[in-house]
VEXZANU-259658 format. One record per residue (C-alpha): residue number from 1; residue in one letter; x, y, z. Coordinates in steps of 0.1 Angstrom, whole numbers, plus 5000, padded with zeros to 4 digits. Layout:
! residues N
<mipa pos="NUM" code="A" c1="X" c2="Y" c3="Z"/>
...
This chain:
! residues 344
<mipa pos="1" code="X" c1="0757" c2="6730" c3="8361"/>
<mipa pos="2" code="X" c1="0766" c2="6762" c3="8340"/>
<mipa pos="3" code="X" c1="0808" c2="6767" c3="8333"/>
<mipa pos="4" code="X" c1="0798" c2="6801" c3="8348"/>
<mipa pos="5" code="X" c1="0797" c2="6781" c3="8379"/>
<mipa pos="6" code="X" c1="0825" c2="6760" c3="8373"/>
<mipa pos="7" code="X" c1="0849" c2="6790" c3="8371"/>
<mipa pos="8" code="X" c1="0831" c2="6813" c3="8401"/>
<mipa pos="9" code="X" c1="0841" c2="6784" c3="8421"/>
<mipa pos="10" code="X" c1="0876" c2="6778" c3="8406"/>
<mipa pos="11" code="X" c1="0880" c2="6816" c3="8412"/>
<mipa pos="12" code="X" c1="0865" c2="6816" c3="8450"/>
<mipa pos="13" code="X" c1="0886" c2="6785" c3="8459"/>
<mipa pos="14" code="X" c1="0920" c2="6801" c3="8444"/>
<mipa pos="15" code="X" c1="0915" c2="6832" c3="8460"/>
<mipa pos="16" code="X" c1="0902" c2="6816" c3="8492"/>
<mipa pos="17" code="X" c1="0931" c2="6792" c3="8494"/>
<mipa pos="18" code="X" c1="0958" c2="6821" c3="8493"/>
<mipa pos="19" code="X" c1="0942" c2="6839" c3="8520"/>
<mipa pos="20" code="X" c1="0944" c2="6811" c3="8542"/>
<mipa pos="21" code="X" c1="0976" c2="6805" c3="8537"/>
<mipa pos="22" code="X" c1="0987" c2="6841" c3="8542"/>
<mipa pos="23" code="X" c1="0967" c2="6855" c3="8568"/>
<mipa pos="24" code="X" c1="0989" c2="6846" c3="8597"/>
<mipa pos="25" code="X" c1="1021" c2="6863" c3="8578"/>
<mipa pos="26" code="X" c1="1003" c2="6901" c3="8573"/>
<mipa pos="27" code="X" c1="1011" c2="6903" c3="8613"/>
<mipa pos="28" code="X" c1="1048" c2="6888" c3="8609"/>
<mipa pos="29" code="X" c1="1061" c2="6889" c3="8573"/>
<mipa pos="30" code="X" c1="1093" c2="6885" c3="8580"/>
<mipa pos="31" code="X" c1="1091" c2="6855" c3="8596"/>
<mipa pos="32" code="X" c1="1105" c2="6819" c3="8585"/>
<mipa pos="33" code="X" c1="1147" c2="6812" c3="8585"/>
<mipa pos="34" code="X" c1="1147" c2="6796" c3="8551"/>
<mipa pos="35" code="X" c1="1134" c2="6829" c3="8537"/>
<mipa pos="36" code="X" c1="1164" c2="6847" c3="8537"/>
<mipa pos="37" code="X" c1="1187" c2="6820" c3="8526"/>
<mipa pos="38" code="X" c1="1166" c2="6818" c3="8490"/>
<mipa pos="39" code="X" c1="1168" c2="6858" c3="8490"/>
<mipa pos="40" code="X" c1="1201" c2="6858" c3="8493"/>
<mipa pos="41" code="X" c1="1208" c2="6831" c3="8461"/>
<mipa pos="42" code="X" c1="1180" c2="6845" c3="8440"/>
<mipa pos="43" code="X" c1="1199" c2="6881" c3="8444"/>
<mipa pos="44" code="X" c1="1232" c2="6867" c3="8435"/>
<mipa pos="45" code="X" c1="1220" c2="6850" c3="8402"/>
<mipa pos="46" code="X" c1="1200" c2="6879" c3="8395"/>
<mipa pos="47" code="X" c1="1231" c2="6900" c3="8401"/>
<mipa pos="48" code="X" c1="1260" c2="6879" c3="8386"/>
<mipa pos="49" code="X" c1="1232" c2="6855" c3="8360"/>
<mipa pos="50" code="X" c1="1258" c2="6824" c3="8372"/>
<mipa pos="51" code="X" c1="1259" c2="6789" c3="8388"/>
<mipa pos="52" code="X" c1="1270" c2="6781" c3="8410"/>
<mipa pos="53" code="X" c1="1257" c2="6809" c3="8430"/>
<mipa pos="54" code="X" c1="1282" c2="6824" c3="8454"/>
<mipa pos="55" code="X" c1="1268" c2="6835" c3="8488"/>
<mipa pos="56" code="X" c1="1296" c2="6844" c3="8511"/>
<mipa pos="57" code="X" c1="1274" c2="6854" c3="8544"/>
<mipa pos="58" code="X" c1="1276" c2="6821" c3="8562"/>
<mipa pos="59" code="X" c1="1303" c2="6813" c3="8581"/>
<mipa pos="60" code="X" c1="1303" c2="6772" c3="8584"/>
<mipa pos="61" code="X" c1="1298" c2="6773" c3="8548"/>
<mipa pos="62" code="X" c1="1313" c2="6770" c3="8517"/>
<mipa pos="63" code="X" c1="1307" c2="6803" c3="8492"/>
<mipa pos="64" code="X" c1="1292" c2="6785" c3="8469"/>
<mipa pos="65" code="X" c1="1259" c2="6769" c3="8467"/>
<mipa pos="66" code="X" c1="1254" c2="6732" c3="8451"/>
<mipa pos="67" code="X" c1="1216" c2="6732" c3="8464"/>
<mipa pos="68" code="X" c1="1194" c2="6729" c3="8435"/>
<mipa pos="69" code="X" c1="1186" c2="6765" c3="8419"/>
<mipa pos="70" code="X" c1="1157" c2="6758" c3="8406"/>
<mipa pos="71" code="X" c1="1135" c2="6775" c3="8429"/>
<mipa pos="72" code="X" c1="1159" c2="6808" c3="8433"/>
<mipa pos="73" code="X" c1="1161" c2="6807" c3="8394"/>
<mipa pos="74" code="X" c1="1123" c2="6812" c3="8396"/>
<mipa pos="75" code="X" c1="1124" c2="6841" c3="8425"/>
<mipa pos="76" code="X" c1="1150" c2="6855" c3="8403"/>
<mipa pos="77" code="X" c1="1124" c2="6866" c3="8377"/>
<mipa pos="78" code="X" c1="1112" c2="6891" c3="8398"/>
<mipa pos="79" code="X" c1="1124" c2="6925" c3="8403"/>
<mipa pos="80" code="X" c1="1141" c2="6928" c3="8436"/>
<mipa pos="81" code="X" c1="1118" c2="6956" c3="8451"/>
<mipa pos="82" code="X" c1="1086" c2="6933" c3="8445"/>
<mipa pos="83" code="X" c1="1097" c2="6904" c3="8462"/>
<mipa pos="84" code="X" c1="1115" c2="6920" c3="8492"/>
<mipa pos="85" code="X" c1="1078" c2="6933" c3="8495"/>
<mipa pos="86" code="X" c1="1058" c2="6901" c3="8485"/>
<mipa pos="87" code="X" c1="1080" c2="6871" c3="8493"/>
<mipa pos="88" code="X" c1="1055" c2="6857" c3="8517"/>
<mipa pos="89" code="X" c1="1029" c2="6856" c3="8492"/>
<mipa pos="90" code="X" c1="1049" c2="6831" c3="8468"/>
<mipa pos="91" code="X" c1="1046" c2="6799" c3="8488"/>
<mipa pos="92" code="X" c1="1006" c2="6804" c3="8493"/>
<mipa pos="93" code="X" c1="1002" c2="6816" c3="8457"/>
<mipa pos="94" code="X" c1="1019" c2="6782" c3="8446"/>
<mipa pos="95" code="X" c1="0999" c2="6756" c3="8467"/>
<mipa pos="96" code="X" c1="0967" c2="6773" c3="8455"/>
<mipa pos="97" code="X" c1="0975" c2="6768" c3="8419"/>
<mipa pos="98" code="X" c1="0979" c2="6731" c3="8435"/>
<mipa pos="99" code="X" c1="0947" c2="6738" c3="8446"/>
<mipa pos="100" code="X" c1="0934" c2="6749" c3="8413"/>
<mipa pos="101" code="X" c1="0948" c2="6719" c3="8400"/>
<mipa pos="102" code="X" c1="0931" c2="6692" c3="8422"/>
<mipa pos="103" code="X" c1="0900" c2="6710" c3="8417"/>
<mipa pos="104" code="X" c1="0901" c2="6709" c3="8379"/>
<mipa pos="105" code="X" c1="0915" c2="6674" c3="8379"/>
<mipa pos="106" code="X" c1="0884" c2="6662" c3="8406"/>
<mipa pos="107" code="X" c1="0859" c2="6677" c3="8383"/>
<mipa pos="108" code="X" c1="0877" c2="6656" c3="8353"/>
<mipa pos="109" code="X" c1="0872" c2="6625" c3="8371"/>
<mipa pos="110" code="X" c1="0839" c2="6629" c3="8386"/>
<mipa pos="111" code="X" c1="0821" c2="6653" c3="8361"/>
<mipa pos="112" code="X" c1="0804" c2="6669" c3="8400"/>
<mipa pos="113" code="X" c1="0810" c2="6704" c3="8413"/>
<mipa pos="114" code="X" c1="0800" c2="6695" c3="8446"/>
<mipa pos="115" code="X" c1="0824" c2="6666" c3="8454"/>
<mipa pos="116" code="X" c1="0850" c2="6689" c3="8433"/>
<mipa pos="117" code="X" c1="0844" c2="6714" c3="8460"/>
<mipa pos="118" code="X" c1="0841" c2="6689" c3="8488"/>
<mipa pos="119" code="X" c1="0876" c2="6672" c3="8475"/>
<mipa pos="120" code="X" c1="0895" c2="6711" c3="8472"/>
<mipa pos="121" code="X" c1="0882" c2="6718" c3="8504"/>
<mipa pos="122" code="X" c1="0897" c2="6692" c3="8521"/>
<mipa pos="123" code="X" c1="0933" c2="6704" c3="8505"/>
<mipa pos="124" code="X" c1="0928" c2="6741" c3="8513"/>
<mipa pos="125" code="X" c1="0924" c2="6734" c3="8551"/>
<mipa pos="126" code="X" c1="0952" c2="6709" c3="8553"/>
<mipa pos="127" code="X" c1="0970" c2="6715" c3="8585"/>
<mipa pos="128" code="X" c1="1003" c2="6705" c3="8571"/>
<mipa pos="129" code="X" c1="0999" c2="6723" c3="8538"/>
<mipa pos="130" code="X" c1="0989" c2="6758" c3="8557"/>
<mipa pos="131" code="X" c1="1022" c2="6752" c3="8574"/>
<mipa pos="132" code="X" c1="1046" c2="6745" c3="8550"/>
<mipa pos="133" code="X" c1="1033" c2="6774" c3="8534"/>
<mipa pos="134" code="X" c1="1038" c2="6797" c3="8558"/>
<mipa pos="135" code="X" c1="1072" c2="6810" c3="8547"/>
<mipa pos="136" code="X" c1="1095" c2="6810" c3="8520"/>
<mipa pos="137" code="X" c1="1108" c2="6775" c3="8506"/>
<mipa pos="138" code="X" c1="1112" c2="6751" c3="8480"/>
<mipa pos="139" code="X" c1="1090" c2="6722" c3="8494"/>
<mipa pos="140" code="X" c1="1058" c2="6737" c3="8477"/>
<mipa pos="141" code="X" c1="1072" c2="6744" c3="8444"/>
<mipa pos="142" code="X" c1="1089" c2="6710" c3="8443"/>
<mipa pos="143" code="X" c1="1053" c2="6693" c3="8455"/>
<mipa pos="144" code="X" c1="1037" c2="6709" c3="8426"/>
<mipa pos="145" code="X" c1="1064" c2="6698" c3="8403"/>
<mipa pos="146" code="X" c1="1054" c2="6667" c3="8413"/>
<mipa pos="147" code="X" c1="1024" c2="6664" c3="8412"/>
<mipa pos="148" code="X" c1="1022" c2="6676" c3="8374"/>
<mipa pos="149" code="X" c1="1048" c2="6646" c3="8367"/>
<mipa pos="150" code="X" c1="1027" c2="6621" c3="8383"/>
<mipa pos="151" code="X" c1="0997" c2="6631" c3="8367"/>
<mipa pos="152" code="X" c1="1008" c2="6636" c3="8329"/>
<mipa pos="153" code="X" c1="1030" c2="6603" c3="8334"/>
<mipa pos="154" code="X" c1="0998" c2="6583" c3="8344"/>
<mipa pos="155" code="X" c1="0983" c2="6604" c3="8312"/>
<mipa pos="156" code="X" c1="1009" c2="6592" c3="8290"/>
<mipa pos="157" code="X" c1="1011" c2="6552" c3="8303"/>
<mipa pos="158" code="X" c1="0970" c2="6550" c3="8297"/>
<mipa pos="159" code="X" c1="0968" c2="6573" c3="8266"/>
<mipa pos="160" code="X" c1="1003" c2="6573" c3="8247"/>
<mipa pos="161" code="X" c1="1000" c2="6606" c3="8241"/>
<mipa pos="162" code="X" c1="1037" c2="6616" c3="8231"/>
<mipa pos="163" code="X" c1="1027" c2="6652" c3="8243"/>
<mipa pos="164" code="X" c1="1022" c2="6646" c3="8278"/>
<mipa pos="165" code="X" c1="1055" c2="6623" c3="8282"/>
<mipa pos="166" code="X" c1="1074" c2="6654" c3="8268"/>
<mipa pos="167" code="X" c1="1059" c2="6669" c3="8299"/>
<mipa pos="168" code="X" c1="1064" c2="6645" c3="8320"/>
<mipa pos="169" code="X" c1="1102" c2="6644" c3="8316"/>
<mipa pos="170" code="X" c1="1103" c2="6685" c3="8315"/>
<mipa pos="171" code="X" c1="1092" c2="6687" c3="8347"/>
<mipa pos="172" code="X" c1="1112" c2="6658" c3="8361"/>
<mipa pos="173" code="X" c1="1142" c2="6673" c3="8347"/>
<mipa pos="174" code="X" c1="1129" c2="6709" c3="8363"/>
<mipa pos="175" code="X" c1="1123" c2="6692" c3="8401"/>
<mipa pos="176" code="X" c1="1160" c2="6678" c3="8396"/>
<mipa pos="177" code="X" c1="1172" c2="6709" c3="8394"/>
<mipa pos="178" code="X" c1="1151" c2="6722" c3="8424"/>
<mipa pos="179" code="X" c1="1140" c2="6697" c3="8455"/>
<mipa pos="180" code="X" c1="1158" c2="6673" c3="8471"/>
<mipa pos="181" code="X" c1="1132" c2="6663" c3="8493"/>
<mipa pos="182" code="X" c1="1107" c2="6658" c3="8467"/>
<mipa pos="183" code="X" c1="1136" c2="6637" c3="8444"/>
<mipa pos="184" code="X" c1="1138" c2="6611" c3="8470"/>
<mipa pos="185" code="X" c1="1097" c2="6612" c3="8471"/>
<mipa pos="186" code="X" c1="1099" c2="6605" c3="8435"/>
<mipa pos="187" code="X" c1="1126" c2="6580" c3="8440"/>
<mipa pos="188" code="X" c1="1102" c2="6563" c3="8457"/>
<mipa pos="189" code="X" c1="1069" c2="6563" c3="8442"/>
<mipa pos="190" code="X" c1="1086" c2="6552" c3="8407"/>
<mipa pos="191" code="X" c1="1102" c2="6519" c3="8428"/>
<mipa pos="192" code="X" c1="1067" c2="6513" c3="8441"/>
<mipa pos="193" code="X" c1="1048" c2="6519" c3="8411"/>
<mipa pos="194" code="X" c1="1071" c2="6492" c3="8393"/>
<mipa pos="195" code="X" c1="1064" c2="6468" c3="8419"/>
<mipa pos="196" code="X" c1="1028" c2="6472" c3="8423"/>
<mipa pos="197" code="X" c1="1022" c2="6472" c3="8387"/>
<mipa pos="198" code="X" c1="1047" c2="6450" c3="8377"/>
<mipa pos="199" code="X" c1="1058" c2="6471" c3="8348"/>
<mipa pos="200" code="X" c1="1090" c2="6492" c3="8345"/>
<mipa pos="201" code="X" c1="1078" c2="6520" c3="8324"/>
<mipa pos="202" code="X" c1="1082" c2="6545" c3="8357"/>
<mipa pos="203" code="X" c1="1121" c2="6537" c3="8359"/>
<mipa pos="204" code="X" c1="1122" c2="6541" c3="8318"/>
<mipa pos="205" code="X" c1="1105" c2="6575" c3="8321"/>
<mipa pos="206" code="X" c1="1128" c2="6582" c3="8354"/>
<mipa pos="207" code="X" c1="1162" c2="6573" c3="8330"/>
<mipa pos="208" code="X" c1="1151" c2="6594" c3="8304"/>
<mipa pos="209" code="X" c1="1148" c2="6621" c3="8329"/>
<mipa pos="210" code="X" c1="1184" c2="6613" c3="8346"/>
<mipa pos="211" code="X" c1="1198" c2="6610" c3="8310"/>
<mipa pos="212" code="X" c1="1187" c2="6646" c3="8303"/>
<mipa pos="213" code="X" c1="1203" c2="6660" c3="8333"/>
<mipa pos="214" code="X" c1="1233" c2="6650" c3="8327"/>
<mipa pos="215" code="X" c1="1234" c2="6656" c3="8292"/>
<mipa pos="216" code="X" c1="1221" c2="6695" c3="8302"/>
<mipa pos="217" code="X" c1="1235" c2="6700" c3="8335"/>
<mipa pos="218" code="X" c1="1271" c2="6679" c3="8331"/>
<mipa pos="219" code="X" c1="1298" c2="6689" c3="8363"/>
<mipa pos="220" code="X" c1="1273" c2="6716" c3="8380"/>
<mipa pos="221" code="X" c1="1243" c2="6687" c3="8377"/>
<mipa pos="222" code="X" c1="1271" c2="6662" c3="8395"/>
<mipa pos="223" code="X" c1="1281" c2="6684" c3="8419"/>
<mipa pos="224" code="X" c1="1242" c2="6689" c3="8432"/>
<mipa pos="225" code="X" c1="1248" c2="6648" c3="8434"/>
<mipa pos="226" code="X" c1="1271" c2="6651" c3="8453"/>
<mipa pos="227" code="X" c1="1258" c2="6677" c3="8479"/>
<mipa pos="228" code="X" c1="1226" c2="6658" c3="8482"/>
<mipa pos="229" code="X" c1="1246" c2="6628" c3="8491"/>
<mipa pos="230" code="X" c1="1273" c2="6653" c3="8517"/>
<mipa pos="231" code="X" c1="1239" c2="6662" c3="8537"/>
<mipa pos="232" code="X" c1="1227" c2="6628" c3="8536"/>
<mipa pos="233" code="X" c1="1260" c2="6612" c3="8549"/>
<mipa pos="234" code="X" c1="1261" c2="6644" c3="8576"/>
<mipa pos="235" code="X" c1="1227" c2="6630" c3="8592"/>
<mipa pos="236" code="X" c1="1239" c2="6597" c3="8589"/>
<mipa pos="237" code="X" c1="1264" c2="6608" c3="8613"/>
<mipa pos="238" code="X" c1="1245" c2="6635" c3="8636"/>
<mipa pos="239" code="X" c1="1207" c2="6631" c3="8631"/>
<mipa pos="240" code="X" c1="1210" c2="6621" c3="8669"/>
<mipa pos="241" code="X" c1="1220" c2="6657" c3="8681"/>
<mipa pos="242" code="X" c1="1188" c2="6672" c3="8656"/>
<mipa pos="243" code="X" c1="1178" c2="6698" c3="8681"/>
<mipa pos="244" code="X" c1="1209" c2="6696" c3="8707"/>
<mipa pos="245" code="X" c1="1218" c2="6731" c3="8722"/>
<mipa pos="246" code="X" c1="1249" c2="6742" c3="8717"/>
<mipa pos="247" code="X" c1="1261" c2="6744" c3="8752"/>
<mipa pos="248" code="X" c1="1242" c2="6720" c3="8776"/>
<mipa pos="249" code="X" c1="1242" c2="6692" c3="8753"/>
<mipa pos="250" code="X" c1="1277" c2="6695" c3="8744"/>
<mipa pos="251" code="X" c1="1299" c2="6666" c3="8753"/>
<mipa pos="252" code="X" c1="1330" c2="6692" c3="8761"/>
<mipa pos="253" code="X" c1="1307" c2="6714" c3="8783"/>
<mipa pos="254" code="X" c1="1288" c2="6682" c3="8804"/>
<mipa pos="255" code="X" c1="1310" c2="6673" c3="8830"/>
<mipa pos="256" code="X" c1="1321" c2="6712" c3="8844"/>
<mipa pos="257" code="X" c1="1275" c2="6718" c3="8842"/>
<mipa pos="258" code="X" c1="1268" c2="6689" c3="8859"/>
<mipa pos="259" code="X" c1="1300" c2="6695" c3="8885"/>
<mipa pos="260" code="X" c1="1282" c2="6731" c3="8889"/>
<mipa pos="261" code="X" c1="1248" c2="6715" c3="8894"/>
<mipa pos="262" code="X" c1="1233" c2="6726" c3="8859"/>
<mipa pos="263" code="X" c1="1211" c2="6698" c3="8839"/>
<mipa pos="264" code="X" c1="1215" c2="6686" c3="8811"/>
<mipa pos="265" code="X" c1="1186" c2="6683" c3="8786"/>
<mipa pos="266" code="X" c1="1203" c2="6663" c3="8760"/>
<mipa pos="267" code="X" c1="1173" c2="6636" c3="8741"/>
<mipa pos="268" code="X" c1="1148" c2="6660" c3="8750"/>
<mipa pos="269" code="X" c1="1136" c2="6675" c3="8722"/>
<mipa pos="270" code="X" c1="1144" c2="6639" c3="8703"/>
<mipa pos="271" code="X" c1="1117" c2="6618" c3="8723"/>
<mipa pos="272" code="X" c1="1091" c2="6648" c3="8721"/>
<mipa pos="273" code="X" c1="1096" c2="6646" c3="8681"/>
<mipa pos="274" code="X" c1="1090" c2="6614" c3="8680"/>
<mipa pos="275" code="X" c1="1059" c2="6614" c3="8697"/>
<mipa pos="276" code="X" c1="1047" c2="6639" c3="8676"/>
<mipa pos="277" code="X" c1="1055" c2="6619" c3="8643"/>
<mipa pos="278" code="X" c1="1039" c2="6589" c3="8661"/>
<mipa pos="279" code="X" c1="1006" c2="6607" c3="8656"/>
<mipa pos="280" code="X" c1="1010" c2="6620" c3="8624"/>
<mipa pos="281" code="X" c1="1014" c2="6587" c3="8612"/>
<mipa pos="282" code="X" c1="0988" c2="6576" c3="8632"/>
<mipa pos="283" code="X" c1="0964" c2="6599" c3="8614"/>
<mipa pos="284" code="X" c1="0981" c2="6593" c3="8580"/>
<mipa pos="285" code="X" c1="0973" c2="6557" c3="8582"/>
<mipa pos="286" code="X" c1="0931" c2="6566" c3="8592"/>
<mipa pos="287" code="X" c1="0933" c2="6583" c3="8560"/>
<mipa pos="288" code="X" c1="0949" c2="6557" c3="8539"/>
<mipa pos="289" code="X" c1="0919" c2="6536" c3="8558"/>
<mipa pos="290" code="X" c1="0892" c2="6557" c3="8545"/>
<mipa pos="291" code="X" c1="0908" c2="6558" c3="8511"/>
<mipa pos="292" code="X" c1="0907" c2="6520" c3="8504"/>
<mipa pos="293" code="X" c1="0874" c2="6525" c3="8517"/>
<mipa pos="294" code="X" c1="0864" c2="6553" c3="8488"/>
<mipa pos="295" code="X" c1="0883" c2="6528" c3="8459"/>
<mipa pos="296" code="X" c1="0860" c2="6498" c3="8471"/>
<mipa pos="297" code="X" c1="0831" c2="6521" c3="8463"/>
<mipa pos="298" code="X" c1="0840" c2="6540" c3="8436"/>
<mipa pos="299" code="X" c1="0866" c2="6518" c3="8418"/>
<mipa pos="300" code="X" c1="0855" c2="6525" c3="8381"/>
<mipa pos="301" code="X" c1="0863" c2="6563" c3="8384"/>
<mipa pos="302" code="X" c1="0893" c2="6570" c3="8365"/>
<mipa pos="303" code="X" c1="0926" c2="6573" c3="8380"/>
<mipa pos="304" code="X" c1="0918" c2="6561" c3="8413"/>
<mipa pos="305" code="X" c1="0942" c2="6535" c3="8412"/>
<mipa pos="306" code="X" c1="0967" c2="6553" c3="8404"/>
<mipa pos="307" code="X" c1="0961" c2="6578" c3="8435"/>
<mipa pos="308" code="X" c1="0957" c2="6547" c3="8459"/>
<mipa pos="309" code="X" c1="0989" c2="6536" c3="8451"/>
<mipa pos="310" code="X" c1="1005" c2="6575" c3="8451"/>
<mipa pos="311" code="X" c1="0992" c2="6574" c3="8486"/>
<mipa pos="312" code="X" c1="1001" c2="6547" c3="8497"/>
<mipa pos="313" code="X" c1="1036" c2="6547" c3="8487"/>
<mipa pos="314" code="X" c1="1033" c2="6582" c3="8499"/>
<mipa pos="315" code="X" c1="1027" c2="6569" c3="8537"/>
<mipa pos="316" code="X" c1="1048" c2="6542" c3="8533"/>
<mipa pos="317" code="X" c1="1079" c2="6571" c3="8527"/>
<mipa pos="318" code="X" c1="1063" c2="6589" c3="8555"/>
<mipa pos="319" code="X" c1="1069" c2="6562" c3="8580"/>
<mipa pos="320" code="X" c1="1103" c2="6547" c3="8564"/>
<mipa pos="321" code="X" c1="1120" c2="6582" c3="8574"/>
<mipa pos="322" code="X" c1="1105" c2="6585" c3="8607"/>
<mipa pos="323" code="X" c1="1115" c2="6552" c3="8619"/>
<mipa pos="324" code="X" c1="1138" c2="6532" c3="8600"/>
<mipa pos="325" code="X" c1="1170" c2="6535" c3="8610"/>
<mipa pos="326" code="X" c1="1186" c2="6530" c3="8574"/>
<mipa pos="327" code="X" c1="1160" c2="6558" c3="8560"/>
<mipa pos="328" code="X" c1="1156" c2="6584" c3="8589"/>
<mipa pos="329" code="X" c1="1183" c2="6604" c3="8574"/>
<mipa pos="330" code="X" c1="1163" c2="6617" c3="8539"/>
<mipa pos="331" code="X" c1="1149" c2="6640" c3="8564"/>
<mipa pos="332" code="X" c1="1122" c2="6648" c3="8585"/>
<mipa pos="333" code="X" c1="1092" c2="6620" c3="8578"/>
<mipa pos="334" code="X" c1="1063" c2="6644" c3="8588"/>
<mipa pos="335" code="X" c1="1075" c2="6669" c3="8558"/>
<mipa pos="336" code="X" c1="1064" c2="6642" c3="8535"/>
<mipa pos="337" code="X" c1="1034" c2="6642" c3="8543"/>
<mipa pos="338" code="X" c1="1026" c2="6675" c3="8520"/>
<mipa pos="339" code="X" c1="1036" c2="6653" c3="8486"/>
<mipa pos="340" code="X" c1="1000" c2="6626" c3="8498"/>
<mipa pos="341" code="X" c1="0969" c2="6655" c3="8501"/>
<mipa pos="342" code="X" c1="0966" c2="6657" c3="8466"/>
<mipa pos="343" code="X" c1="0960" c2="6619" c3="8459"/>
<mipa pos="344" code="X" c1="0938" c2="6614" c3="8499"/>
């Protein structure tokens, strides 16, 4: 094979993989609710270059915003003009350097353009990841953030190089700062990595990380603890009305609509959900099959392990937040389900 080959490909795929993703969005570029929430805060630091950012246009909440900035800190950097313009191009652009990154990894491992290509194609025509794409939020930048922690801290655990724990703890201190979602994934694939491998290095790497934000991000880095732990409380309380409508499901409006005939609809959209996240799991756990399959057959390539296990922990978070009752309130299970493509 020819490195003129190896970067054609690598270019083909990139380019390939943001199409994809954007396609849909050249009819409707507009569309996606989160997008304007992450306008809004990446105007006012570039604006006022402070945090906590103030955004006083929502009126059930407070002016300023304790959500991680990391993300809007990053849209920030570009001039306003450009990504009023090209803000629906950000989230596809991302995964495919998460692309990029599987494929370069793949070809690490298994010295073979083909299953490289066979493995990157399987990522670029993810269902979930061509969705999560499709408009503006944080869950693709955190879930490459992740993704680089996981694999320079395996890097630095087998090799000791000092270089990629530096790394390591950057980016873990950078995802702090940015996804909550994707802190709670890390939460726990550092819990199960200690207990499968019976070695605590993961929880030393995740203090040092912890010790830095604190250290760097004192009151403002407390206060993001403290919202993260506000929402989590909140659907503690309500994740049973996820999805109510505002009038026939209301408890002050039931009586007089039933009186007047009307139905109610209340559970509706609760009972299709889970159905829904019944099959994704369904299909999660054939993959995880085929996977154990792959490491039985191929279990001298390097790193496998170590992907088995991020899978597998990544499934097992997948269906603790669908259907635990203690655990359904880190959010919605499905949307993990974006942090386990890489390692399937």
């Amino acid at each position: 094979m020819s490195i003129f080959s190896f970067y054609l490909a690598g270019i083909i795929i990139f380019i390939g993989s943001i199409y994809l993703r954007s396609v849909a969005r050249l009819i409707n570029r507009n569309f996606g609710i989160d997008t304007w929430y992450y306008l809004l805060y990446a105007e006012d630091l570039r604006q006022h270059k402070r945090l906590p950012a103030s955004i006083p246009f929502y009126l059930l909440d407070k002016d300023k915003q304790f959500y991680p900035p990391g993300f809007p800190i990053f849209l920030s950097l570009f001039p306003k003009e450009l990504l009023l313009r090209y803000h629906w191009l950000i989230n596809p652009f991302i995964d495919s350097l998460q692309a990029l990154l599987l494929y370069v990894f793949t070809f690490s491992v298994t010295s073979d353009l083909t299953i490289s290509i066979f493995a990157v194609s399987l990522y670029v025509f993810s269902p979930i990841l061509i969705t999560q794409s499709s408009n503006l939020n944080s869950r693709m930048f955190g879930s490459l953030l992740l993704t680089v922690i996981l694999l320079s801290g395996y890097g630095f655990i087998t090799t000791n190089n000092i270089w990629l724990f530096v790394i390591c703890v950057l980016f873990g201190i950078i995802l702090s700062f940015s996804h909550k979602m994707t802190m709670q994934q890390l939460i726990f694939l550092v819990i199960g990595f200690c207990i499968a491998k019976l070695d605590f290095i993961y929880f030393f790497i995740f203090a040092v990380v912890l010790f830095f934000n604190f250290i760097l991000g004192r009151k403002f880095y407390l206060n993001i603890l403290r919202a993260h732990v506000e929402i989590v409380k909140f659907w503690s309380r309500n994740l049973p009305f996820l999805g109510a409508h505002q009038v026939y499901d209301s408890v002050l409006y039931k009586k007089s609509l039933k009186a007047n005939g009307m139905k109610c609809v209340q559970g509706l959209r609760g009972s299709r959900l889970y159905f829904n996240l019944e099959k994704v799991i369904i299909v999660s756990a054939f993959l995880v099959v085929i996977l154990l399959f792959l490491i039985s057959r191929h279990s001298s390539l390097k790193g496998v392990e170590m992907m088995f296990y991020w899978a597998f922990i990544n499934y097992f978070t997948i269906f603790s937040t669908s259907f635990l009752p203690g655990l359904k309130n880190l959010g919605e299970g499905h949307k993990y389900l974006s942090y386990g493509v890489f390692p399937l």
